[in-house]
DSSP file (Angstrom, degrees, kcal/mol; ACC not computed):
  #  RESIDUE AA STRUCTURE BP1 BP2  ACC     N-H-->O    O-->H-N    N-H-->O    O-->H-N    TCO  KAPPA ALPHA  PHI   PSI    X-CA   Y-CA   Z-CA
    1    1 A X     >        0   0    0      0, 0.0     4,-1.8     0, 0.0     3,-0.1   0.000 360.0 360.0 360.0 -45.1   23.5  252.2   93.4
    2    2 A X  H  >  +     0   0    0      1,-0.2     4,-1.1     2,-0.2     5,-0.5   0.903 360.0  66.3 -94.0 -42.5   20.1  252.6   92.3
    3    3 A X  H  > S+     0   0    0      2,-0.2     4,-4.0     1,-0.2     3,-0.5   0.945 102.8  49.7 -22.1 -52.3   20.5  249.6   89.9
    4    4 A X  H  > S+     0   0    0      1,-0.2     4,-1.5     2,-0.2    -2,-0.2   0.938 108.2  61.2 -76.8 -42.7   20.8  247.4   93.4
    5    5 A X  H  X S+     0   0    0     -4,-1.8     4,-0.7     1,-0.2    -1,-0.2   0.711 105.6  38.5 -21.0 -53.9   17.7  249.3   94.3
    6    6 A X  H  X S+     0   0    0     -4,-1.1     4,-2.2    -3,-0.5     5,-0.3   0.551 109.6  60.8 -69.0 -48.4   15.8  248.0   91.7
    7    7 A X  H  X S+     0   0    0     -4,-4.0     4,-1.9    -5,-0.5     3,-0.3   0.896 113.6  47.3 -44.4 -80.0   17.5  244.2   92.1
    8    8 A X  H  X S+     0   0    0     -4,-1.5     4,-1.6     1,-0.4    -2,-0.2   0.509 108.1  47.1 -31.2 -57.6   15.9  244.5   95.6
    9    9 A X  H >X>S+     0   0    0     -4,-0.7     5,-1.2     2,-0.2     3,-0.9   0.996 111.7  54.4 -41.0 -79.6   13.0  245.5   94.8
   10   10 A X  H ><5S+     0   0    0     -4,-2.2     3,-1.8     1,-0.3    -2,-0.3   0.868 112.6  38.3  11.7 -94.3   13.0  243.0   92.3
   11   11 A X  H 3<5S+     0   0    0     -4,-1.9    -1,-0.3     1,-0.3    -2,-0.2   0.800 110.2  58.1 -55.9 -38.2   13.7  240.2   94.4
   12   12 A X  H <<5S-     0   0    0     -4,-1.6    -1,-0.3    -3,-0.9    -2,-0.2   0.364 103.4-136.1 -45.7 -33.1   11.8  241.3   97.0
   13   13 A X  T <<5S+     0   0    0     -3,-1.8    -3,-0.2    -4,-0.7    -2,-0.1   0.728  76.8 118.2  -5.6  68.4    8.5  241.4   94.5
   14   14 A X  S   <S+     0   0    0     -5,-1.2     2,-0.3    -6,-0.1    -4,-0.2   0.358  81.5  36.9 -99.9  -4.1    7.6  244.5   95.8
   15   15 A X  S    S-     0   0    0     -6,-0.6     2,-0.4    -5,-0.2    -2,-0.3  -0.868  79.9-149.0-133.7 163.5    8.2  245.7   91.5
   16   16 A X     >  -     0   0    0     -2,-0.3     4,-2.7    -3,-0.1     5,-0.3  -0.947  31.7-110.2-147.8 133.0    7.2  243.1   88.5
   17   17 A X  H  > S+     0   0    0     -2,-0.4     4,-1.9     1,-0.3     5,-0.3   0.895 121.6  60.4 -56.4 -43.5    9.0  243.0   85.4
   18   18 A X  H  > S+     0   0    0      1,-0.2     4,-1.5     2,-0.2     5,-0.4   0.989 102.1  45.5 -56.4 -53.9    5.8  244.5   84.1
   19   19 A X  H  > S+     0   0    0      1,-0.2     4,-3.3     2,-0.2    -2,-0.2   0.976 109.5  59.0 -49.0 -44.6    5.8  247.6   86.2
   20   20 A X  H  < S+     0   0    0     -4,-2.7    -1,-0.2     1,-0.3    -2,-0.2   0.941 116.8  40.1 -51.0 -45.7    9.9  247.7   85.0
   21   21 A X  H  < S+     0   0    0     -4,-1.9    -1,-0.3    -5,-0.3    -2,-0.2   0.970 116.3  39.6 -50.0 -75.1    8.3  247.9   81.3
   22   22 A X  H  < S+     0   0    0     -4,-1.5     2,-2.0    -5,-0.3    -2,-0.2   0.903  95.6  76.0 -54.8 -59.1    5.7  249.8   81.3
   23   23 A X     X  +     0   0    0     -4,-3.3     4,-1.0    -5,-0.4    -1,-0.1  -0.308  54.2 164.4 -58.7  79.7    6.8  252.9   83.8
   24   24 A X  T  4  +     0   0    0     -2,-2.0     4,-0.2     2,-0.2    -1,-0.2   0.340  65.0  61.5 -82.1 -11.1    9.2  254.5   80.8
   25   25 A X  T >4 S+     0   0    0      3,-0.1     3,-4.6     2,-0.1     5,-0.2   0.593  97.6  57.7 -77.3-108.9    9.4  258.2   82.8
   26   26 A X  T >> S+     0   0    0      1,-0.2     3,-1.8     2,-0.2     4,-1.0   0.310 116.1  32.1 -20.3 -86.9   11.1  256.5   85.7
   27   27 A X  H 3X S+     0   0    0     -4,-1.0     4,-1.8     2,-0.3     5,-0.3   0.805 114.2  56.6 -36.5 -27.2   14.0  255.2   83.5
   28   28 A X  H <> S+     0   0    0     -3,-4.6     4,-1.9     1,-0.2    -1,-0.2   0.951 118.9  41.8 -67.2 -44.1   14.0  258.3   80.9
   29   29 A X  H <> S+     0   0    0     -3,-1.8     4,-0.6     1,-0.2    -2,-0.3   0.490 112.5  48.0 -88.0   1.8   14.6  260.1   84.5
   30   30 A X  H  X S+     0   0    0     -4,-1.0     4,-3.4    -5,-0.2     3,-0.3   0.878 120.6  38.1 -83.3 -49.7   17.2  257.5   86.0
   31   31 A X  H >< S+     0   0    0     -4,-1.8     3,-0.8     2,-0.3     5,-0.2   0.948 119.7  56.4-109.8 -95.4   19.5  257.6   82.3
   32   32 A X  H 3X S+     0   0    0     -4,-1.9     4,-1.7     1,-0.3     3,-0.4   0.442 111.6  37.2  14.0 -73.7   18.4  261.7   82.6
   33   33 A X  H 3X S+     0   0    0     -4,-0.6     4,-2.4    -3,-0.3     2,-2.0   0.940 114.7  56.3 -72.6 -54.5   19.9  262.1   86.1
   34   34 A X  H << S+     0   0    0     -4,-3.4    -1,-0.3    -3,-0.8    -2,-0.2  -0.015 109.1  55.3 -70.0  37.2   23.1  259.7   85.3
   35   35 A X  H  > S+     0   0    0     -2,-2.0     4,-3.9    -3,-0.4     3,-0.3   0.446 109.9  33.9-121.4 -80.6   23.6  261.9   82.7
   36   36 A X  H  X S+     0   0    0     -4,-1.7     4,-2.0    -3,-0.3     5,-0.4   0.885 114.0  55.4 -88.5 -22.8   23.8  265.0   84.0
   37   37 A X  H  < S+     0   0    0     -4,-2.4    -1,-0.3     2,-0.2    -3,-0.1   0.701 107.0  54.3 -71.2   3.9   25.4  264.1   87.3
   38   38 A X  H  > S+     0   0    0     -3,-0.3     4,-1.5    -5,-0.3    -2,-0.2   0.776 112.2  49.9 -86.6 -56.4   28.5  262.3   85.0
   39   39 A X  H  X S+     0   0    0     -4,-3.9     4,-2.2     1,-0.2    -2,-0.2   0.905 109.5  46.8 -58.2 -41.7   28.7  265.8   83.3
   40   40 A X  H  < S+     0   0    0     -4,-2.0    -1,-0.2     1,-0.2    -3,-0.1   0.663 114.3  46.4 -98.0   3.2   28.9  267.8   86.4
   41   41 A X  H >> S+     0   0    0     -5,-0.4     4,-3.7     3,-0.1     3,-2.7   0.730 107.3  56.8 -90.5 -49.1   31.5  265.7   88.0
   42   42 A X  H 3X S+     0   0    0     -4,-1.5     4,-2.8     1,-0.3    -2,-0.2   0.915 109.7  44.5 -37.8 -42.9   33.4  265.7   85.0
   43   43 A X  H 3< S+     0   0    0     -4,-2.2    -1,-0.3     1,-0.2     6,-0.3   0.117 112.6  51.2-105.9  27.7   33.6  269.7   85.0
   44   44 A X  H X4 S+     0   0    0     -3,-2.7     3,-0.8     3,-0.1    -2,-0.3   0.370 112.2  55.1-108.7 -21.1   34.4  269.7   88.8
   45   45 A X  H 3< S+     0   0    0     -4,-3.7    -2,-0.2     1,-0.3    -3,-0.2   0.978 108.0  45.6 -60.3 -46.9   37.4  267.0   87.7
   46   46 A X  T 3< S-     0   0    0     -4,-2.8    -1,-0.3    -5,-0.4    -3,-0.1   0.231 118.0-107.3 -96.7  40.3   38.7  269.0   85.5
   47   47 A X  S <> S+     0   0    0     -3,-0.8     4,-0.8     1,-0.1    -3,-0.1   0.747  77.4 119.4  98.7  23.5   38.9  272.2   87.3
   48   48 A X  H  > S+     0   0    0     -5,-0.3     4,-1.8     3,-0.2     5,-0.1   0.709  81.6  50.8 -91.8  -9.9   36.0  274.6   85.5
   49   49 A X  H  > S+     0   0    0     -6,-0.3     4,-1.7     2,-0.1     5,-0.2   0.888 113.5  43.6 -87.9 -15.9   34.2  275.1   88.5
   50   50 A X  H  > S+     0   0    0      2,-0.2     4,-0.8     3,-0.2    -2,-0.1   0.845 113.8  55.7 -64.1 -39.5   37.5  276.1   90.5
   51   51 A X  H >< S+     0   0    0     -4,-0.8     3,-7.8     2,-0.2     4,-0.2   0.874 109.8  41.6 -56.4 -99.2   38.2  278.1   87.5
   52   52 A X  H 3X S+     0   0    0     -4,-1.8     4,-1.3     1,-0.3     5,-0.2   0.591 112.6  51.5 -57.0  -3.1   34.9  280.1   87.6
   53   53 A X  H 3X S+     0   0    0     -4,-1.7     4,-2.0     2,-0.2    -1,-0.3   0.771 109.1  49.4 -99.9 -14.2   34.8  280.7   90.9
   54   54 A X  H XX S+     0   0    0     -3,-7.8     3,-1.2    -4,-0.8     4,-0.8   0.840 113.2  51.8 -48.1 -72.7   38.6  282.2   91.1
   55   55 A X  H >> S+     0   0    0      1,-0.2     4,-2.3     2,-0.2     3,-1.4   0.754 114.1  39.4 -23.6 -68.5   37.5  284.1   88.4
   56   56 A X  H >X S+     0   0    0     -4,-1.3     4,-1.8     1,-0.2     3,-0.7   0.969 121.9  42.8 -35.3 -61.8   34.1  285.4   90.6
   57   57 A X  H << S+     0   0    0     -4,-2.0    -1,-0.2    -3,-1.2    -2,-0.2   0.672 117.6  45.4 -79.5  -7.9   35.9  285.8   93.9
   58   58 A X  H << S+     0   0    0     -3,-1.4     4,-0.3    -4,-0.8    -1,-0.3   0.768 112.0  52.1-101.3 -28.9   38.8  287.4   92.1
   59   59 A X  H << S+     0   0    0     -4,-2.3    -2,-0.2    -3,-0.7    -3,-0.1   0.691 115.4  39.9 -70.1 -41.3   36.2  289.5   90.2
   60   60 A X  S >< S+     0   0    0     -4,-1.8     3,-0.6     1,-0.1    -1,-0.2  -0.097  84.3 110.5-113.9  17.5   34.1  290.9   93.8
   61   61 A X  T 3  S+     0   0    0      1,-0.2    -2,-0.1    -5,-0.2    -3,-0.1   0.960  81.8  23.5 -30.8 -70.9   37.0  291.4   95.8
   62   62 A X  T 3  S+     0   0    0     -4,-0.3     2,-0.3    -3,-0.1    -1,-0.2  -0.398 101.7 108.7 -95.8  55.3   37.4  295.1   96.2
   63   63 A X  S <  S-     0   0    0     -3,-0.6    -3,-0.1     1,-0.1     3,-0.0  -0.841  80.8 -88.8-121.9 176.9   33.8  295.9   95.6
   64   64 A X     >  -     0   0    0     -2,-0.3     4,-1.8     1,-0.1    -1,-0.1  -0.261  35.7-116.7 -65.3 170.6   31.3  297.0   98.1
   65   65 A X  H  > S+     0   0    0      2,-0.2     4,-2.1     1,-0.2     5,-0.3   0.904 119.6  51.5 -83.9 -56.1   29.3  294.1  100.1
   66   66 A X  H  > S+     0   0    0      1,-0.2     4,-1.6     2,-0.2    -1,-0.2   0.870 110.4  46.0 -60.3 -35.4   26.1  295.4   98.4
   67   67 A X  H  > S+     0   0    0      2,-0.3     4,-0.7     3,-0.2    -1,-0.2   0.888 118.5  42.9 -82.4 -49.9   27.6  295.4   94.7
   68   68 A X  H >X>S+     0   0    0     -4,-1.8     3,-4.8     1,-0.3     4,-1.4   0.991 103.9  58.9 -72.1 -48.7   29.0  291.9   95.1
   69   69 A X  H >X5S+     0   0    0     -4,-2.1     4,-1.0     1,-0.3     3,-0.8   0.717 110.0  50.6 -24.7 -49.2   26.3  290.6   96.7
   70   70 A X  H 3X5S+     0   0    0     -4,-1.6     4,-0.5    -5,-0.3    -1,-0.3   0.573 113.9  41.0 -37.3 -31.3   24.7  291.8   93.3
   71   71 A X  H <X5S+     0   0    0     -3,-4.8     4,-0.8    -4,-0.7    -1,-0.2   0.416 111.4  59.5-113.2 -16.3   26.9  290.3   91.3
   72   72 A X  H <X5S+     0   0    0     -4,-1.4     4,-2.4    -3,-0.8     5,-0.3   0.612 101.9  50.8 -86.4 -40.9   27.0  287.4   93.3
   73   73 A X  H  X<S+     0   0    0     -4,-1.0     4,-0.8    -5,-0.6    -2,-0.2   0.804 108.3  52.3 -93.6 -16.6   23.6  286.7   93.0
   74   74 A X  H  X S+     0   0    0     -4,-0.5     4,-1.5     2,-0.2    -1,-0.2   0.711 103.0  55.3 -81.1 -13.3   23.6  286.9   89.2
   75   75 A X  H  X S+     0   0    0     -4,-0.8     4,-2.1     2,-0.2     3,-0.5   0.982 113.1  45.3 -58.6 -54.6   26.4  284.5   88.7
   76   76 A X  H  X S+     0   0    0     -4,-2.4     4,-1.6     1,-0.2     5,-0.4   0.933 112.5  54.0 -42.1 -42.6   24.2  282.1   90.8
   77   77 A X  H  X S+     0   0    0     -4,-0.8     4,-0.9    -5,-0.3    -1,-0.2   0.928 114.8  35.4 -44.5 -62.3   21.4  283.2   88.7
   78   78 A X  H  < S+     0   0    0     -4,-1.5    -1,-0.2    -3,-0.5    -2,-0.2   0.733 114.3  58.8 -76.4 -29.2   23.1  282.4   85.4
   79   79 A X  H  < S+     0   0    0     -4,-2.1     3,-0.2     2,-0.2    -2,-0.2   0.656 106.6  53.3 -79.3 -28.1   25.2  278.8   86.9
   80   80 A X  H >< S+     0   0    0     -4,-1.6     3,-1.4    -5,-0.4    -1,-0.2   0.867 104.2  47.2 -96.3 -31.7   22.0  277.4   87.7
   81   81 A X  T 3< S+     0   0    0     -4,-0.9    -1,-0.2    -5,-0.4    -2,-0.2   0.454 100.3  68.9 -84.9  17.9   20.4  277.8   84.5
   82   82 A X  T 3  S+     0   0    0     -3,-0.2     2,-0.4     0, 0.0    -1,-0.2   0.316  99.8  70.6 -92.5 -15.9   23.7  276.2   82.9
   83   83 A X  S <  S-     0   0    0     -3,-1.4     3,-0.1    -4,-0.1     4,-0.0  -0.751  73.3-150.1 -96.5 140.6   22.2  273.1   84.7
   84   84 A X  S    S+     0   0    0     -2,-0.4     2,-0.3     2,-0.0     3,-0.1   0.435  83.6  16.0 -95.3  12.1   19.4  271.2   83.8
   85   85 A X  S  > S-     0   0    0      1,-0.2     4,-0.5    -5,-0.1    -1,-0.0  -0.855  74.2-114.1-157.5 176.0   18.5  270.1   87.7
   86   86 A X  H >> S+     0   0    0     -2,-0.3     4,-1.7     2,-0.2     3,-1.2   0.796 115.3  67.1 -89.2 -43.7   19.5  271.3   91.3
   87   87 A X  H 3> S+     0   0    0      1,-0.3     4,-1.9     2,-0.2     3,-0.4   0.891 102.9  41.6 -28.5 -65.1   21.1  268.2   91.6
   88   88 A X  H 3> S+     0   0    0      1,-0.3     4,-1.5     2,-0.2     3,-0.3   0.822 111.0  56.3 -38.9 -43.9   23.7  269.1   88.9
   89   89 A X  H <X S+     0   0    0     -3,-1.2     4,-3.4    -4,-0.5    -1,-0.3   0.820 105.3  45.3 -81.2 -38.6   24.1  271.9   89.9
   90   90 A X  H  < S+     0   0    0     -4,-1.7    -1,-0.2    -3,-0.4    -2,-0.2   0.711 113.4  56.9 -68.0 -40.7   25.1  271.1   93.7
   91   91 A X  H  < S+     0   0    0     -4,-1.9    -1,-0.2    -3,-0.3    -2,-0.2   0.876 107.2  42.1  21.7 -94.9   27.2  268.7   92.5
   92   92 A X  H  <        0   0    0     -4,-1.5    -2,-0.3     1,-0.3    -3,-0.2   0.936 360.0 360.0 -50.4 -61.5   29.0  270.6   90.6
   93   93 A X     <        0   0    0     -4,-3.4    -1,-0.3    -5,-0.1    -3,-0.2   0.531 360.0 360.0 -89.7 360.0   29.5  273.5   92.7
């Protein structure tokens, strides 16, 4: 999808094969992002985010609202820094 972006642009000449060269973030951060968004589909195909979150919900069941909420809010705490972006992370979960 963002490849046809870039055709378009392209064609369009609103971009020059010199900008395409030169801007070396933008690509480090397209290959970056298609990176980790391949990985966090990959571990919602094969079942680990379904996994941890039985585990979680199975884990704060019986506990008080306040306690899971606690508990709740450090597994989010700890799952996002398991990410290197929100994206992934949203994604994933």
């Amino acid at each position: 999808m963002a490849f046809t972006g870039v055709a378009v642009l392209l064609a369009t000449r609103v971009l020059s094969w010199k900008n395409i060269v030169t801007d070396t973030g933008a690509w480090q951060t397209l290959a970056l992002f298609a990176v980790l968004l391949g990985m966090a589909t990959q571990l919602q195909a094969y079942g680990v985010i379904t996994w941890v979150g039985a585990k979680v919900s199975t884990g704060v069941g019986g506990l008080p609202w306040l306690l899971a909420f606690a508990v709740l809010s450090l597994v989010y705490f700890f799952a996002h820094y398991l990410f290197a972006s929100n994206t992934a992370q949203v994604v994933a979960i």
